[in-house]
PDB file of N, CA, C and O in Angstrom:
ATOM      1  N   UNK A   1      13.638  52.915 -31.100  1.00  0.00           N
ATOM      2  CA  UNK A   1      13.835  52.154 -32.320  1.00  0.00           C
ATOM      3  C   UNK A   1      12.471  51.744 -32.876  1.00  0.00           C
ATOM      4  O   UNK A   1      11.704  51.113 -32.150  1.00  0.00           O
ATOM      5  N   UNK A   2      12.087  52.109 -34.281  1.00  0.00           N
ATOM      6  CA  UNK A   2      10.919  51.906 -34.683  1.00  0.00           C
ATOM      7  C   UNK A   2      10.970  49.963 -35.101  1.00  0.00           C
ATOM      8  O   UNK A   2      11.941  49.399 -35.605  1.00  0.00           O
ATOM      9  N   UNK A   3      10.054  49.498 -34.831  1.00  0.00           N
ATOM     10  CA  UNK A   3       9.523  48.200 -35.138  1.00  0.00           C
ATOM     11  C   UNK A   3       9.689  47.762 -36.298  1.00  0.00           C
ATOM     12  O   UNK A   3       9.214  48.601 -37.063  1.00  0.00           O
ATOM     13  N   UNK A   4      10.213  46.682 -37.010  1.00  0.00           N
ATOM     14  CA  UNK A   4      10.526  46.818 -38.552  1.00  0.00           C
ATOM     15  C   UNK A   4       8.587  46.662 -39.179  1.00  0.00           C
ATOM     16  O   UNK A   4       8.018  47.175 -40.142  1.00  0.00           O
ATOM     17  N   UNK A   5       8.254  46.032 -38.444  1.00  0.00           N
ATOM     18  CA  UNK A   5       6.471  45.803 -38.830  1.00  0.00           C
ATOM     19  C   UNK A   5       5.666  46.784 -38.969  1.00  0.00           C
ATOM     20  O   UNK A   5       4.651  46.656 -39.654  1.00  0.00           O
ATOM     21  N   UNK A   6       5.913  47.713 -38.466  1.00  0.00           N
ATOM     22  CA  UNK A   6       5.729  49.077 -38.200  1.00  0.00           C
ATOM     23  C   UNK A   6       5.203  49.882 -39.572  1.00  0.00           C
ATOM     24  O   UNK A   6       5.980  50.192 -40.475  1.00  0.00           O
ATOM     25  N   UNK A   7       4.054  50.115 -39.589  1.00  0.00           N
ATOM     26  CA  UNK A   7       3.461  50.885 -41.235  1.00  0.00           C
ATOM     27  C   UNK A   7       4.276  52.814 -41.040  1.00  0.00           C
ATOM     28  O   UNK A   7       4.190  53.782 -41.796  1.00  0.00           O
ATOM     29  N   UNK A   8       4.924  52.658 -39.827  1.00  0.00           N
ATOM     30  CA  UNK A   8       5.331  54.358 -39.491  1.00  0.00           C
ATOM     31  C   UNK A   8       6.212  55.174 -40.894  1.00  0.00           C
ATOM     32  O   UNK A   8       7.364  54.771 -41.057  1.00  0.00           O
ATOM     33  N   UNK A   9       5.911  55.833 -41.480  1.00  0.00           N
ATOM     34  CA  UNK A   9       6.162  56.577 -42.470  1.00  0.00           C
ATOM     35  C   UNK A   9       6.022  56.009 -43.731  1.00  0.00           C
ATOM     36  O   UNK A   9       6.624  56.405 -44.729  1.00  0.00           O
ATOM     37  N   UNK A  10       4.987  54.794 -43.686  1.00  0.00           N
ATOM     38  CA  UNK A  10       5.037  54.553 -45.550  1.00  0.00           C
ATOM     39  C   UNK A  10       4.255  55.433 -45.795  1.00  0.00           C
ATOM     40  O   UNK A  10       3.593  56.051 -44.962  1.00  0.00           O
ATOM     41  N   UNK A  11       4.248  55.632 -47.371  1.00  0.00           N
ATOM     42  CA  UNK A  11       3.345  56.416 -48.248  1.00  0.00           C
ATOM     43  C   UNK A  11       2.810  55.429 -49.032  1.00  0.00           C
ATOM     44  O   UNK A  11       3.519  54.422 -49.019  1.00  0.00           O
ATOM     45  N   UNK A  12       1.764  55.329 -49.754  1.00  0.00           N
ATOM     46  CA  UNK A  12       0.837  54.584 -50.451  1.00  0.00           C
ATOM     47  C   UNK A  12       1.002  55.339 -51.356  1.00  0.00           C
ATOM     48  O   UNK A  12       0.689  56.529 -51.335  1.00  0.00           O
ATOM     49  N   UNK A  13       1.773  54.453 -52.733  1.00  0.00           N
ATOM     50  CA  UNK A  13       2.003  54.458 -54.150  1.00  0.00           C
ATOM     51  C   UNK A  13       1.091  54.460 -54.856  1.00  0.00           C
ATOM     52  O   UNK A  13       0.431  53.442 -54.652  1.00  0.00           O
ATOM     53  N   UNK A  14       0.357  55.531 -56.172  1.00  0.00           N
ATOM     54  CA  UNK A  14      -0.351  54.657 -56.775  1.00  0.00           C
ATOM     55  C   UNK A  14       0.233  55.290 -58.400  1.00  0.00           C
ATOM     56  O   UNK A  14       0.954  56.272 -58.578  1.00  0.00           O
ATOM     57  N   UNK A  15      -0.606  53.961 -59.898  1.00  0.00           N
ATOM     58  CA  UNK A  15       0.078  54.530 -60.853  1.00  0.00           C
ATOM     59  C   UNK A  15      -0.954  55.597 -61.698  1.00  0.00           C
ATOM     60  O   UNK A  15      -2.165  55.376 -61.702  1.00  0.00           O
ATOM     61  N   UNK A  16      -0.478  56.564 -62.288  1.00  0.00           N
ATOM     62  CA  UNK A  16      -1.651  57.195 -63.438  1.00  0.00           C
ATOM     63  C   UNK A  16      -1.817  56.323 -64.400  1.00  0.00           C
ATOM     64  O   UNK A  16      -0.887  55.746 -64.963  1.00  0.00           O
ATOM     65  N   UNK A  17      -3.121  56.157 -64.674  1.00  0.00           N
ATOM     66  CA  UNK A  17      -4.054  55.133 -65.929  1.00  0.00           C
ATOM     67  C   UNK A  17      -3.575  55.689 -66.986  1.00  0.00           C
ATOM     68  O   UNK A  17      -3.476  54.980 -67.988  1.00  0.00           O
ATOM     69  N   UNK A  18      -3.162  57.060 -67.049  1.00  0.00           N
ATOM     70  CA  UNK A  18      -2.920  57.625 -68.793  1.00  0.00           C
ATOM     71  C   UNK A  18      -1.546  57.721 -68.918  1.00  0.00           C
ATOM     72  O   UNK A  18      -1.163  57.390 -70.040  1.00  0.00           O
ATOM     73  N   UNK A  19      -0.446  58.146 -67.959  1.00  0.00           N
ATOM     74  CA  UNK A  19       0.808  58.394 -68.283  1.00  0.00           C
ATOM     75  C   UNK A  19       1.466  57.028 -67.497  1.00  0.00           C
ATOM     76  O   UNK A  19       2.609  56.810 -67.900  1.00  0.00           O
ATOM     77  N   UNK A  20       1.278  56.646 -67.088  1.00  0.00           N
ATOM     78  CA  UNK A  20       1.478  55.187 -66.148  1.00  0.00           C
ATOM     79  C   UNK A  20       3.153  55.954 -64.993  1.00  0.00           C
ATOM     80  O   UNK A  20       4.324  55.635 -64.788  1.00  0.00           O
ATOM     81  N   UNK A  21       2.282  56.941 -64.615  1.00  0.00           N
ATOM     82  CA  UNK A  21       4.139  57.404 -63.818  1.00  0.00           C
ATOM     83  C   UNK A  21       3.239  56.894 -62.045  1.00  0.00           C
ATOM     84  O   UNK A  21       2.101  56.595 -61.682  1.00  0.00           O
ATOM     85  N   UNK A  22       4.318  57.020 -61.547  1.00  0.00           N
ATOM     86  CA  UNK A  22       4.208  56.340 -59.962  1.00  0.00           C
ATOM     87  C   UNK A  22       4.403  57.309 -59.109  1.00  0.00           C
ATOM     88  O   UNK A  22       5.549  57.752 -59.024  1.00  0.00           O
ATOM     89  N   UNK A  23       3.075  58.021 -58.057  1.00  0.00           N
ATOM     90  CA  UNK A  23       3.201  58.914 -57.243  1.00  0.00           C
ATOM     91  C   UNK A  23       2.907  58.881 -56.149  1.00  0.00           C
ATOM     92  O   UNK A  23       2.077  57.973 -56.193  1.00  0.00           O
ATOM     93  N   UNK A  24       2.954  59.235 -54.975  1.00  0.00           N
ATOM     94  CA  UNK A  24       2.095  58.920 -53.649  1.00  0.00           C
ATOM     95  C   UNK A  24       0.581  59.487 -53.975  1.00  0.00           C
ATOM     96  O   UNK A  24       0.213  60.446 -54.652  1.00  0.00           O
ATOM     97  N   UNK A  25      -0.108  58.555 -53.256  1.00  0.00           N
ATOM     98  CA  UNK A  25      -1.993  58.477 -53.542  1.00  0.00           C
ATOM     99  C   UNK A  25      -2.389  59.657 -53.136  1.00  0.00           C
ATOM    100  O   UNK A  25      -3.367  60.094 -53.742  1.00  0.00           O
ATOM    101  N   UNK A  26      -1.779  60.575 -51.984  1.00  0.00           N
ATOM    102  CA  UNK A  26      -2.602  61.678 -52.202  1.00  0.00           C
ATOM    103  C   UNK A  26      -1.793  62.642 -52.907  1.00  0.00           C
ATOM    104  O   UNK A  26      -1.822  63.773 -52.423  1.00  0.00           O
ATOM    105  N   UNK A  27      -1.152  62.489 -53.826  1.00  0.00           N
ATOM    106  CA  UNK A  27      -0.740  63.598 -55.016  1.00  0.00           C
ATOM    107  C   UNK A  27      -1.473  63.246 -56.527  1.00  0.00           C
ATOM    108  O   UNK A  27      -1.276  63.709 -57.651  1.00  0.00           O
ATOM    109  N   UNK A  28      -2.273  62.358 -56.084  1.00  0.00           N
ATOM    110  CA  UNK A  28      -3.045  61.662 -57.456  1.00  0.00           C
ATOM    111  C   UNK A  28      -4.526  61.950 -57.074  1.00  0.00           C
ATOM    112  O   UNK A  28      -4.924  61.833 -55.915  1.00  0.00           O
ATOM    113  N   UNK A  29      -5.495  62.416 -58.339  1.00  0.00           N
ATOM    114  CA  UNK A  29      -7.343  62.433 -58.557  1.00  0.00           C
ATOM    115  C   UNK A  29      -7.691  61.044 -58.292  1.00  0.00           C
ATOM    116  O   UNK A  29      -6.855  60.348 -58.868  1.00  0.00           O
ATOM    117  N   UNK A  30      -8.744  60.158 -57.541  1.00  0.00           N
ATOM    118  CA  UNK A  30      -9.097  59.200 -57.393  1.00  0.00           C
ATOM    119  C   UNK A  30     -10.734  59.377 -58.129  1.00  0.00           C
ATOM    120  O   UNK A  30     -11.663  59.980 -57.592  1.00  0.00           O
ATOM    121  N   UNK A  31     -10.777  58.827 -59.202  1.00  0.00           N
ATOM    122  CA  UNK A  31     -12.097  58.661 -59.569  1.00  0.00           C
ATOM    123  C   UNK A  31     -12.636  57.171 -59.869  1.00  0.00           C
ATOM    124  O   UNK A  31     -11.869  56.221 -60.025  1.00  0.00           O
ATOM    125  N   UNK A  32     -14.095  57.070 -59.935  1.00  0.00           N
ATOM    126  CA  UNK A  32     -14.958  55.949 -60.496  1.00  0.00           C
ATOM    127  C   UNK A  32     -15.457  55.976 -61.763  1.00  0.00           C
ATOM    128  O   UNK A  32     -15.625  57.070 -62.302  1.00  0.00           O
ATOM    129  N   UNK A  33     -15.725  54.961 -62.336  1.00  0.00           N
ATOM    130  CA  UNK A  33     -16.874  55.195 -63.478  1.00  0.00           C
ATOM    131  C   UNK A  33     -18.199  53.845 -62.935  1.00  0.00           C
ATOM    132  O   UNK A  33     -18.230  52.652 -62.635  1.00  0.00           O
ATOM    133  N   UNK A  34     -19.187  55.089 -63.087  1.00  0.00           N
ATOM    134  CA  UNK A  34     -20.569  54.831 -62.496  1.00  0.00           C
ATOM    135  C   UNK A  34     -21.259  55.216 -63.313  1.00  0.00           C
ATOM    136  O   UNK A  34     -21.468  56.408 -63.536  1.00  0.00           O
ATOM    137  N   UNK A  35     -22.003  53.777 -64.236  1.00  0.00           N
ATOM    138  CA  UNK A  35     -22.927  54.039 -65.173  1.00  0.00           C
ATOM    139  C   UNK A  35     -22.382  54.905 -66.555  1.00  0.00           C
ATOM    140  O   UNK A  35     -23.131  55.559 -67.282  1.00  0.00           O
ATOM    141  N   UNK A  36     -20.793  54.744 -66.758  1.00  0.00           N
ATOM    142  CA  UNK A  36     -20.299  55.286 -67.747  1.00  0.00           C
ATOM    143  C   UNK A  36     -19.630  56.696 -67.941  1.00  0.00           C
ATOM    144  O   UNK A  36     -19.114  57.257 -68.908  1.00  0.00           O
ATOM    145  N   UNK A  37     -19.861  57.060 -66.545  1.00  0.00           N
ATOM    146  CA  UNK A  37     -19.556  58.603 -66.478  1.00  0.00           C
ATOM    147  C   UNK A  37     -18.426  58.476 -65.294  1.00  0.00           C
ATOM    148  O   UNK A  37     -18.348  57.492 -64.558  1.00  0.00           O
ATOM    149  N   UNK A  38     -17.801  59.303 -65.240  1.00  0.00           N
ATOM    150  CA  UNK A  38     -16.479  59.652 -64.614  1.00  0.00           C
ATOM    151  C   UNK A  38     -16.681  60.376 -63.373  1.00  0.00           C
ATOM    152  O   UNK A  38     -16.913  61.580 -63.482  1.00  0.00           O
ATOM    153  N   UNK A  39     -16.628  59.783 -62.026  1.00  0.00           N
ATOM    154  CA  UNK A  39     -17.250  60.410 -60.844  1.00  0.00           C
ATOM    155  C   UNK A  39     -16.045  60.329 -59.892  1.00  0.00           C
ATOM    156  O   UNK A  39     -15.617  59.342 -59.293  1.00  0.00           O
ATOM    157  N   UNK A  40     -15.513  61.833 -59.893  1.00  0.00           N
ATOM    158  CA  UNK A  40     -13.989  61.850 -59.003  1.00  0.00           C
ATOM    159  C   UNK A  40     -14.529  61.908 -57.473  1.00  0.00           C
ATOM    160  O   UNK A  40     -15.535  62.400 -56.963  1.00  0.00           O
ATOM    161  N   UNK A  41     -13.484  61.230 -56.996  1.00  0.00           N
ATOM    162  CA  UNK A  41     -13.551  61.283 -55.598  1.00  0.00           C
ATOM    163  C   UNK A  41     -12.476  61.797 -54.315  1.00  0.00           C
ATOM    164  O   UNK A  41     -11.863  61.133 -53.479  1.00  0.00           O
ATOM    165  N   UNK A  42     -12.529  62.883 -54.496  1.00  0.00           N
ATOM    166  CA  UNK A  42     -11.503  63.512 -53.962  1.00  0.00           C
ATOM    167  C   UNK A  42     -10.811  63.270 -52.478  1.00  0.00           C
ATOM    168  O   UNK A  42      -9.692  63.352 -51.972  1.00  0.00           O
ATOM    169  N   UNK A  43     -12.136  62.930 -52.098  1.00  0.00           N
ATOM    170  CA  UNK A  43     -11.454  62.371 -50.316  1.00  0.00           C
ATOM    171  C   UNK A  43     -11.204  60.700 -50.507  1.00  0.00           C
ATOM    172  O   UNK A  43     -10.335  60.004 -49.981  1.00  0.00           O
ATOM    173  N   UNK A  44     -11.836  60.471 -51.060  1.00  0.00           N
ATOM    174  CA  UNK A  44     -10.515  58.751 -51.062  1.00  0.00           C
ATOM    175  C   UNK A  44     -11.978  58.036 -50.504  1.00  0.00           C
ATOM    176  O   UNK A  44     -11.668  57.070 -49.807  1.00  0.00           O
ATOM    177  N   UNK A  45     -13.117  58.159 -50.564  1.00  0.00           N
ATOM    178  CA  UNK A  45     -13.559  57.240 -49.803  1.00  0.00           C
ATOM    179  C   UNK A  45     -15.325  57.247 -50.496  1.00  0.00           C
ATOM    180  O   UNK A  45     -16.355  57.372 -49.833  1.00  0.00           O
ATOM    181  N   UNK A  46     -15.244  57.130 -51.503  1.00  0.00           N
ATOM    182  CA  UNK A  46     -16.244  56.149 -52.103  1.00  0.00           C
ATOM    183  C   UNK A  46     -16.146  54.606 -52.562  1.00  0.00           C
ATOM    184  O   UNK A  46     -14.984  54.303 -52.834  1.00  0.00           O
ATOM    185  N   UNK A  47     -16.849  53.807 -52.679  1.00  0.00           N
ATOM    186  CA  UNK A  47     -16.608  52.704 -52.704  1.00  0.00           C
ATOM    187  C   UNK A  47     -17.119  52.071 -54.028  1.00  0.00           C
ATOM    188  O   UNK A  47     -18.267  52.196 -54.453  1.00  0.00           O
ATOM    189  N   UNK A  48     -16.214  51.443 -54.567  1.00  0.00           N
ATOM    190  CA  UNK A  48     -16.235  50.561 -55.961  1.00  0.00           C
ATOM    191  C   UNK A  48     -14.494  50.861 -56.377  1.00  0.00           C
ATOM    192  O   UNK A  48     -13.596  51.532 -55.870  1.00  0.00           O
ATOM    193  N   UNK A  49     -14.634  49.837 -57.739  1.00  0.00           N
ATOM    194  CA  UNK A  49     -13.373  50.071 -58.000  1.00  0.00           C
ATOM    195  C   UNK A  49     -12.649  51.350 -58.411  1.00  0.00           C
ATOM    196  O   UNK A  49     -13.275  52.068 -59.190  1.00  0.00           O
ATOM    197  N   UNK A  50     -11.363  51.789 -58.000  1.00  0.00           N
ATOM    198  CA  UNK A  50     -11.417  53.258 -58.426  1.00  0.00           C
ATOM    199  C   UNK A  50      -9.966  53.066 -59.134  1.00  0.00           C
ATOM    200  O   UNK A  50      -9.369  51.990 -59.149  1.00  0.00           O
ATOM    201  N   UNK A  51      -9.544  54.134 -59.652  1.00  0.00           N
ATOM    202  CA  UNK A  51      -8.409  54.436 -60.606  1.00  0.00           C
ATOM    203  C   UNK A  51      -7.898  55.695 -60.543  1.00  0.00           C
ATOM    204  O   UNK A  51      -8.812  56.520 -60.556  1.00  0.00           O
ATOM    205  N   UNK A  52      -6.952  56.124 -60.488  1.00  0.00           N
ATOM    206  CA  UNK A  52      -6.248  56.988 -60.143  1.00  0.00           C
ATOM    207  C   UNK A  52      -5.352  57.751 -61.436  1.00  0.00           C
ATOM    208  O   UNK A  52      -4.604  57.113 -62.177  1.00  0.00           O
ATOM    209  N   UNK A  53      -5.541  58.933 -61.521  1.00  0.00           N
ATOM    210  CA  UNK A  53      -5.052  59.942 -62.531  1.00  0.00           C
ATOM    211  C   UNK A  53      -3.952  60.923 -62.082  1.00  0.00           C
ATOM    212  O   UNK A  53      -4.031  60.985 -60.855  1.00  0.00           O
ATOM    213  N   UNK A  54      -2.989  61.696 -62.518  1.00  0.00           N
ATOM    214  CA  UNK A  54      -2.431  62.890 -62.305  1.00  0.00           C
ATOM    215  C   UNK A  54      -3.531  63.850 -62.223  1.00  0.00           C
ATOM    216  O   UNK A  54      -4.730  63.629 -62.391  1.00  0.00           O
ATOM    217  N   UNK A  55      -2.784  65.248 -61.862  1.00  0.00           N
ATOM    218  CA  UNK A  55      -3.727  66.512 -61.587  1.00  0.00           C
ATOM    219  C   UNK A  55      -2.875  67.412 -62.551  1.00  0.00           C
ATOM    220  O   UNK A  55      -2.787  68.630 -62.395  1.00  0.00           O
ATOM    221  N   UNK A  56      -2.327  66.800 -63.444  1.00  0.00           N
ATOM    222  CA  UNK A  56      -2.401  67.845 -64.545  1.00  0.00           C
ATOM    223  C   UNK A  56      -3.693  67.708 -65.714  1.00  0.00           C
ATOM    224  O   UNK A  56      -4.440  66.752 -65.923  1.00  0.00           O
ATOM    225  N   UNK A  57      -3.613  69.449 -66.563  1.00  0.00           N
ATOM    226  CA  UNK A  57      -4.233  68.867 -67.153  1.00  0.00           C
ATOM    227  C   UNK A  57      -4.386  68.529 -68.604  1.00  0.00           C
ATOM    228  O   UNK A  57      -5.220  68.907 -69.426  1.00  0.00           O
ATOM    229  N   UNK A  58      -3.237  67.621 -68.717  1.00  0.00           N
ATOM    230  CA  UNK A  58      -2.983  67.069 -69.918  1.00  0.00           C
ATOM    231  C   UNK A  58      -3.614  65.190 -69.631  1.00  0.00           C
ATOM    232  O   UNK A  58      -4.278  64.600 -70.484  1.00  0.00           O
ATOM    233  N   UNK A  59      -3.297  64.705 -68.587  1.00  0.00           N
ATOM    234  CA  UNK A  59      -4.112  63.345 -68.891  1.00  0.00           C
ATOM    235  C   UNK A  59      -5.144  63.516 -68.061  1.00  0.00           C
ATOM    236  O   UNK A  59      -5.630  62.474 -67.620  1.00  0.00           O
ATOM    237  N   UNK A  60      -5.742  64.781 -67.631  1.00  0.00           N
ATOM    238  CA  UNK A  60      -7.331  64.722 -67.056  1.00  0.00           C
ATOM    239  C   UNK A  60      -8.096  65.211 -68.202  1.00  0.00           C
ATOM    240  O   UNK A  60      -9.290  65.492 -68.104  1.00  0.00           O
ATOM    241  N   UNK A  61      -7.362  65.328 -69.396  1.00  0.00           N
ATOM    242  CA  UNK A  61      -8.140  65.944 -70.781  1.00  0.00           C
ATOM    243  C   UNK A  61      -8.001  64.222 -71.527  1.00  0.00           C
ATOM    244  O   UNK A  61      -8.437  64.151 -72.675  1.00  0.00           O
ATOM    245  N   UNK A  62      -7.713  63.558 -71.221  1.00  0.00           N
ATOM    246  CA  UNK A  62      -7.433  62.142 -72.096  1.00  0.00           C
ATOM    247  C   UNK A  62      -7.911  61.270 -71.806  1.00  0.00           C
ATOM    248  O   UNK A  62      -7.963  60.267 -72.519  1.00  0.00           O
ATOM    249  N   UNK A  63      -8.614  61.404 -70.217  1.00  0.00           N
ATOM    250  CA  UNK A  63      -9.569  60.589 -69.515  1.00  0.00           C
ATOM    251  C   UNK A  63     -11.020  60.003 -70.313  1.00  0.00           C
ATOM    252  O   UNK A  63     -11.517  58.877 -70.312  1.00  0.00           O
ATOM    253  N   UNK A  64     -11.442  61.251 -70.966  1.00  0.00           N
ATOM    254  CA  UNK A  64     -12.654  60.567 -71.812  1.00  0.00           C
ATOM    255  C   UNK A  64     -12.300  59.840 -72.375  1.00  0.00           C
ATOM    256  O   UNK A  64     -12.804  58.758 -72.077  1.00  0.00           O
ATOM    257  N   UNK A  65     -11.208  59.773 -73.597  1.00  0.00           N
ATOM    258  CA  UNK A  65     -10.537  58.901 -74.807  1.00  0.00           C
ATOM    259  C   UNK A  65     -10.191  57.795 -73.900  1.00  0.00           C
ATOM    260  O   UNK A  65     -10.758  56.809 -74.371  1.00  0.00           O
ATOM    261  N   UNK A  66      -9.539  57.453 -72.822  1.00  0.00           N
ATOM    262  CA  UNK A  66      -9.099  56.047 -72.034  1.00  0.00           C
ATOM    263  C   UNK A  66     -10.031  55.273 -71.670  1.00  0.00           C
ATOM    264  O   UNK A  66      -9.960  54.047 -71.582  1.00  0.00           O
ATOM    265  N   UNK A  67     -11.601  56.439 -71.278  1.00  0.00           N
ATOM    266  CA  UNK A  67     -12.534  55.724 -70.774  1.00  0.00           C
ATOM    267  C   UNK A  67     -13.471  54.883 -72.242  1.00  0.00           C
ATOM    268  O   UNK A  67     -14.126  53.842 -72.194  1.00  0.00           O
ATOM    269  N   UNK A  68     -13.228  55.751 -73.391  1.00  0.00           N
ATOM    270  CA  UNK A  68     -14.411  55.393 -75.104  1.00  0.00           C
ATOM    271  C   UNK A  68     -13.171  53.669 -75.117  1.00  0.00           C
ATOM    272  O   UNK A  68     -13.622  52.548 -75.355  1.00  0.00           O
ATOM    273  N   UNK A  69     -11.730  53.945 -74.815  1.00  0.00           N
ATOM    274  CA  UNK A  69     -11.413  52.716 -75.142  1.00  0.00           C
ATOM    275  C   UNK A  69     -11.667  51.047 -74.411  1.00  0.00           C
ATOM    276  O   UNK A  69     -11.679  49.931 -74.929  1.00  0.00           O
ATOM    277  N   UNK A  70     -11.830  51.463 -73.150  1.00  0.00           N
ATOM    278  CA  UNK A  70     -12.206  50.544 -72.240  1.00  0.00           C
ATOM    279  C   UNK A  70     -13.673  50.402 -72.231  1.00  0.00           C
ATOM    280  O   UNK A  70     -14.251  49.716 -71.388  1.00  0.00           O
ATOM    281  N   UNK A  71     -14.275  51.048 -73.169  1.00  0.00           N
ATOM    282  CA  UNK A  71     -16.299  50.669 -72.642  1.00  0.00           C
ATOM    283  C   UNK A  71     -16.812  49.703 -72.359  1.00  0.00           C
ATOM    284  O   UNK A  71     -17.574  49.723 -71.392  1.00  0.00           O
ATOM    285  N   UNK A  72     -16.590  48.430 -73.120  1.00  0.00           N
ATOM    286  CA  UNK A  72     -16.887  47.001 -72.446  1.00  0.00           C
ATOM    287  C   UNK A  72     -16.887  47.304 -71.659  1.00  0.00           C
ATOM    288  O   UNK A  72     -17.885  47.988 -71.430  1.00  0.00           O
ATOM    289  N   UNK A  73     -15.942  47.173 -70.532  1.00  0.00           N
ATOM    290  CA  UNK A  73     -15.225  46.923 -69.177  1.00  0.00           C
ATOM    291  C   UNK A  73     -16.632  47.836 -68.310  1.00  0.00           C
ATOM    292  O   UNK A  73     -17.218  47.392 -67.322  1.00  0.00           O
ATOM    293  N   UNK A  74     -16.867  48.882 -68.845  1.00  0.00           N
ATOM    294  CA  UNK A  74     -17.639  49.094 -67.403  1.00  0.00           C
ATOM    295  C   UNK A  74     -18.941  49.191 -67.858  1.00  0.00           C
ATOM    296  O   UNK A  74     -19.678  49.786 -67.071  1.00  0.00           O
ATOM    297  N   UNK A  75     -19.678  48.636 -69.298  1.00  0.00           N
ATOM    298  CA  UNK A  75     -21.125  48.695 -69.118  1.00  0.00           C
ATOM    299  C   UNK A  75     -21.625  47.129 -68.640  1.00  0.00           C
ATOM    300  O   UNK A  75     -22.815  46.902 -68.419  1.00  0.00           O
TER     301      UNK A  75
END
């Protein structure tokens, strides 16, 4: 009998920034923006805040336009 405390078979949810749909984290692009530019991180393990996209490529083409709208935010 598994432990109810037990992390045994979760998946880690995350949402896309452009289409806002809900997928498990490794079916999603994990990138940064560093110094204004868009720096994907494919193994999950750079450090700063990161954001998470689909791997199609209809909102990895919309990423620039999400990023011109948020510019405050990361200069």
């Amino acid at each position: 009998m598994v432990n109810k405390v037990s992390n045994v078979g979760h998946i880690p949810k995350r949402t896309c920034v452009i289409c806002k749909k809900k997928d498990a984290k490794s079916n999603l692009v994990r990138f940064l923006i560093k110094n204004g530019i868009i720096v994907f991180d494919y193994k999950h393990r750079m450090q700063g805040r990161g954001y998470y996209c689909c791997q199609t490529s209809n909102c990895i083409s919309k990423l620039d336009k999400w990023i011109k709208k948020r510019k405050k935010k990361f200069y």
